[in-house]
C-alpha positions in Angstrom: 0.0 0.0 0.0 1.5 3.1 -1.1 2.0 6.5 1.5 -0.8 8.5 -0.6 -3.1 5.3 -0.6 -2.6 4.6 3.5 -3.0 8.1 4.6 -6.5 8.2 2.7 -7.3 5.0 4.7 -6.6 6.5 7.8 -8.4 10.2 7.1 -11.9 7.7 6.2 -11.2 5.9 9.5 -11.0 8.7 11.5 -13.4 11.4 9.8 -16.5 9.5 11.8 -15.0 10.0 14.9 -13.8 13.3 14.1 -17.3 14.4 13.2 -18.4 12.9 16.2 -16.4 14.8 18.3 -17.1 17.9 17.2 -21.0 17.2 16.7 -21.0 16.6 20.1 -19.3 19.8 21.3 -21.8 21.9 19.3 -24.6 20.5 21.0 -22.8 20.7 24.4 -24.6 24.4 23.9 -28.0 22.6 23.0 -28.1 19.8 25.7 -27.5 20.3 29.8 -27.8 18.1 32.4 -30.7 18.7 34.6 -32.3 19.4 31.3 -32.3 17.9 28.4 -31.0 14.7 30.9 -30.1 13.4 34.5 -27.0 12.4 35.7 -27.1 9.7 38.2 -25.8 10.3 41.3 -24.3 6.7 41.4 -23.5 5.3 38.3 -24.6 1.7 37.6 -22.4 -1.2 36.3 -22.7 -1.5 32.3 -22.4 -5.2 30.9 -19.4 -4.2 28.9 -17.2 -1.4 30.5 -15.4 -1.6 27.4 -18.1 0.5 25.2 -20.6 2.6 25.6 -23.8 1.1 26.5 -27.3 2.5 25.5 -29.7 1.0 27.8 -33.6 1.3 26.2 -35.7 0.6 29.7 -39.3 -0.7 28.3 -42.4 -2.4 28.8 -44.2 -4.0 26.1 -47.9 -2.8 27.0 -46.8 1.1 26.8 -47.9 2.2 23.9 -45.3 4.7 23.9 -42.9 2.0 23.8 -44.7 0.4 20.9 -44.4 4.0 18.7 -41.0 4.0 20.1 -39.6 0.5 19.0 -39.1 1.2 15.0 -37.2 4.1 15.3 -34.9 3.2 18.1 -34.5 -0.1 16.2 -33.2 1.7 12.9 -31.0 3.8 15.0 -29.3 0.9 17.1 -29.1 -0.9 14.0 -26.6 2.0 13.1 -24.9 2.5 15.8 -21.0 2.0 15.4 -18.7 -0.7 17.3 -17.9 0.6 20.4 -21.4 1.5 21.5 -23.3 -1.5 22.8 -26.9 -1.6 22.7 -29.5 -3.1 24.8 -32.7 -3.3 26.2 -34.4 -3.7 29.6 -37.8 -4.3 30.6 -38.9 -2.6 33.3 -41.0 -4.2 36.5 -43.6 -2.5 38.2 -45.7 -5.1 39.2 -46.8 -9.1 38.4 -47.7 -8.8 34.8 -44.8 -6.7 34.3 -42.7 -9.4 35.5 -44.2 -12.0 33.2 -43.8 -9.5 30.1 -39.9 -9.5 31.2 -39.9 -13.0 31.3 -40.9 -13.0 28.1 -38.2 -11.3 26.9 -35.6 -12.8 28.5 -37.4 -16.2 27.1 -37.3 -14.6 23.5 -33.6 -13.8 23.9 -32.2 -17.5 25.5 -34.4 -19.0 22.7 -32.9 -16.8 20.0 -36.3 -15.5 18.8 -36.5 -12.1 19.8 -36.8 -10.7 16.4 -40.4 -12.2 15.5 -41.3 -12.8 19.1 -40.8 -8.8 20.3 -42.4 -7.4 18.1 -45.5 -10.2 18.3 -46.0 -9.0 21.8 -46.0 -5.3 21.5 -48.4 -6.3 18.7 -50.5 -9.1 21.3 -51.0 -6.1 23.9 -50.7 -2.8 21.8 -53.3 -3.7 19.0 -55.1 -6.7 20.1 -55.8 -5.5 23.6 -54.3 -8.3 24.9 -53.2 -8.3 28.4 -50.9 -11.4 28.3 -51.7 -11.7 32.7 -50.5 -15.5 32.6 -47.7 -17.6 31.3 -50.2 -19.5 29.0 -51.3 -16.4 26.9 -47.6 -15.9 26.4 -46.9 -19.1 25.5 -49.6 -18.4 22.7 -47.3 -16.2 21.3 -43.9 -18.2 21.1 -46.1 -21.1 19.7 -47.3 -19.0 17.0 -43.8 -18.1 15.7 -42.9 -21.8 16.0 -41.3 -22.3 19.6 -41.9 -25.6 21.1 -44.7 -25.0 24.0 -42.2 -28.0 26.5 -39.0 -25.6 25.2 -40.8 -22.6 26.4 -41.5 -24.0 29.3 -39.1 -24.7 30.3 -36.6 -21.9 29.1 -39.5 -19.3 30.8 -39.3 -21.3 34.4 -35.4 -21.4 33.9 -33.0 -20.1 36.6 -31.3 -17.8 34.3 -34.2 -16.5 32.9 -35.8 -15.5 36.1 -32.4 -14.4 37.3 -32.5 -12.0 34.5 -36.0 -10.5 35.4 -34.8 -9.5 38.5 -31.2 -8.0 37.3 -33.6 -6.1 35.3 -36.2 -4.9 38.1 -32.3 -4.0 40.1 -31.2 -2.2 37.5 -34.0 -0.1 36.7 -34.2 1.1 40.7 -30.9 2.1 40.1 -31.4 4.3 37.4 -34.1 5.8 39.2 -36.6 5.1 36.1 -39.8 7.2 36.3 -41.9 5.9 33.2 -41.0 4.1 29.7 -39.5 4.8 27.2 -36.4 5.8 28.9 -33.0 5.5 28.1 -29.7 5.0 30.1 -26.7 6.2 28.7 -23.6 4.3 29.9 -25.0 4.0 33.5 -25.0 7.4 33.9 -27.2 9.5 32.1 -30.9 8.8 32.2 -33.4 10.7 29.4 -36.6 10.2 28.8 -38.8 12.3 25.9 -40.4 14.7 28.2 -36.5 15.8 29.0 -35.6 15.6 25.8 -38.4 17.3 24.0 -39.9 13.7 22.1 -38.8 10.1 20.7 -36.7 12.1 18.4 -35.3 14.2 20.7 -34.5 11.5 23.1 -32.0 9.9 20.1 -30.4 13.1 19.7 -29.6 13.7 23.5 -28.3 9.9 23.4 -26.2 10.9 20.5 -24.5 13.6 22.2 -24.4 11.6 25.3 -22.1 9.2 23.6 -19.9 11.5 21.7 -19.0 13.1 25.0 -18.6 9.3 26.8 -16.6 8.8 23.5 -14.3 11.5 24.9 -14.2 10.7 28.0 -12.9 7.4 27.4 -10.3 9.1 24.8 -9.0 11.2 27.4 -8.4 8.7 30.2 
């Protein structure tokens, strides 16, 4: 690879991050903590401290969730290498717990793609309330999961373990309705803060252009 040739390589690589950068630092101006977003005042333990976690908090019978989910999908979808997406369902009472165990249940099985969006479907358009393990298990056999697999995968250990990681973790963030969004395990956002769904991508944008420094500068 010739000189010319290399150092065109390396301006490409870095231009994202570059733009990044100083995207960010314009809308330092735009976006302020207390604001746009809250910082925590303990910041909570990310699955993988090494890149920048976007946590989506959510709960599959809030509509505003449901509006939310093909929008923050595209964007994750787009998100670059060291940002690490994921979502948590929050727990507020019984059902809620059920509807994370269905999640959980979707992910172990390798099925969340047809099964998530099923049950935002199940409760968001058909009304219905999925309040027992049976009227999920309706939906996992309908996108062709074995009912003794479910089952078993929904009464498993690790499965009800992760409920309950979730229900921790969203104490911690201090979550105060869905859709929210936790930015590293430190910065919580929500659309009213933010100013709409929209709005609430943008603030996480910034949010992990200045982690992105952070973590440049350490």
């Amino acid at each position: 690879m010739t000189y010319r040739l290399k150092h065109l390589v390396m301006t490409c690589l870095l231009l994202p991050l570059a733009f990044s950068i100083s995207t960010a630092t314009a809308q330092g101006e735009q976006y302020k903590a207390g604001t746009h977003y809250e910082v925590l005042e303990t910041p909570v333990r990310t699955s993988d401290p090494k890149r920048i976690e976007v946590a989506e908090v959510f709960w599959y019978g809030c509509s505003h969730c449901f509006s939310f989910e093909p929008m923050v999908s595209t964007w994750a979808s787009q998100l670059p290498e060291d940002v690490n997406f994921v979502q948590s369902p929050a727990i507020w009472h019984k059902n809620m717990e059920l509807h994370a165990r269905a999640y959980y249940t979707a992910k172990a099985l390798k099925v969340v793609d047809p099964v998530h969006l099923a049950i935002f479907e199940a409760m968001n358009l058909k009304r219905n309330k999925l309040a027992s393990k049976e009227a999920i298990a309706e939906i996992f056999v309908a996108q062709g999961v074995d009912l003794d697999k479910f089952n078993k995968t929904f009464d498993s250990f690790g499965v009800v373990s992760a409920a309950k990681q979730a229900d921790a973790r969203q104490r911690s963030y201090g979550i105060k309705g869905t859709p929210e969004m936790v930015v590293n395990g430190k910065y919580r956002l929500s659309a009213k803060m933010a100013g709409g769904q929209g709005g609430m991508l943008k603030v996480a944008d910034y949010l992990i252009g200045l982690e992105r420094q952070n973590k440049a500068a350490q």
